[in-house]
C-alpha positions in Angstrom: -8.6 -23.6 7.5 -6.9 -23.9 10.9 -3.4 -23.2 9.3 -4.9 -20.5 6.6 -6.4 -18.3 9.7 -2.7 -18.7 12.0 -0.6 -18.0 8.5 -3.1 -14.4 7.7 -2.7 -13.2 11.7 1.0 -13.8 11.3 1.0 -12.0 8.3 -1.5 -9.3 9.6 1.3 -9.2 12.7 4.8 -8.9 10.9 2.8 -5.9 8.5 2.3 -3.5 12.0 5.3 -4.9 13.1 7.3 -3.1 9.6 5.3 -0.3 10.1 6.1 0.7 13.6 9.8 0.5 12.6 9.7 2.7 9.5 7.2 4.9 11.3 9.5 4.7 14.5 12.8 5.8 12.1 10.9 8.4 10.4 9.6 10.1 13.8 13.2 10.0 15.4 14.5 11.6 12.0 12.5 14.2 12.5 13.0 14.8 16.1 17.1 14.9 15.7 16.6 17.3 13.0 16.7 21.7 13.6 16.2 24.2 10.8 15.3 27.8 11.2 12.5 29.3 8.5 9.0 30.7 7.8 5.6 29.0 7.1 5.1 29.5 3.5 2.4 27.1 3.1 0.0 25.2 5.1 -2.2 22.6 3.6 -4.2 19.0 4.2 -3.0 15.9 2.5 -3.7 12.8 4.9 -3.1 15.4 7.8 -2.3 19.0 7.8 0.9 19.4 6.5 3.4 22.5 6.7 5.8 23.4 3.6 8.7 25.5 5.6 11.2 27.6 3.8 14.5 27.4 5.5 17.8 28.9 5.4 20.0 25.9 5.2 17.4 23.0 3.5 15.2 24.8 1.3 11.8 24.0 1.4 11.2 20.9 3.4 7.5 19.8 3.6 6.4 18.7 7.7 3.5 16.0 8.4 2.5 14.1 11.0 2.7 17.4 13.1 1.1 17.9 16.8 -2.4 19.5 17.3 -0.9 22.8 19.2 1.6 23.4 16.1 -1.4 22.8 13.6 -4.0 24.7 15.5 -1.0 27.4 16.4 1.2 27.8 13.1 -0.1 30.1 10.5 1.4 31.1 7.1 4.3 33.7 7.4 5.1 32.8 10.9 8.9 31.7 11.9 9.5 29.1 13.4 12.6 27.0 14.9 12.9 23.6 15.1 14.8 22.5 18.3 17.9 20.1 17.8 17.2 16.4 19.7 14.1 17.6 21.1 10.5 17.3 20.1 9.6 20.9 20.4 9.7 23.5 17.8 9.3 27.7 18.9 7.2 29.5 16.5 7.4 33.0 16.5 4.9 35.6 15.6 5.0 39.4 15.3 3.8 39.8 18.6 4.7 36.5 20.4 6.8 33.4 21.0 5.3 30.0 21.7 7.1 27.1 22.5 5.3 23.9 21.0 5.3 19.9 20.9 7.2 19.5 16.9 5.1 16.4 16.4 2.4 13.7 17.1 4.5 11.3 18.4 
């Protein structure tokens, strides 16, 4: 029983540890990216999600974003995603509003 309850919170340990690294890799991805485009679609799946038409990528599809981009970003809106920073500016027709990218 003893060697049953070490071997599952071993187990339970190296899953978050696997996790935080793909998580970790998949955050810093996004972070070194930059694209310019408009909001075309914004929608929940396991977190409000943004689908971005862009001039250079297409239509890439952004989760995991921060509450001031979520609360801020609506459909039609530009927005630019900073190089090596975790900020994106999204513009409007009548303003400019430098955000956090994402939850991070």
């Amino acid at each position: 029983m003893k060697t049953l309850s070490k071997s599952l919170i071993i187990c339970i340990f190296m899953s978050g540890v696997l996790f935080s690294c793909s998580y970790d890799k998949f955050t810093k991805k996004q972070i070194v990216s930059s694209y310019k485009g408009k909001i075309i679609e914004k929608y929940e799946k396991h977190g409000t999600h943004l689908k971005i038409d862009t001039d250079s990528l297409g239509e890439i599809d952004i989760g995991g974003i921060s509450g001031d981009l979520i609360q801020n970003a609506s459909v039609g809106d530009s927005i630019i995603k900073v190089k090596n920073l975790n900020v994106c500016i999204l513009k409007r027709s009548n303003s400019v509003i430098k955000l956090k990218y994402i939850f991070y």
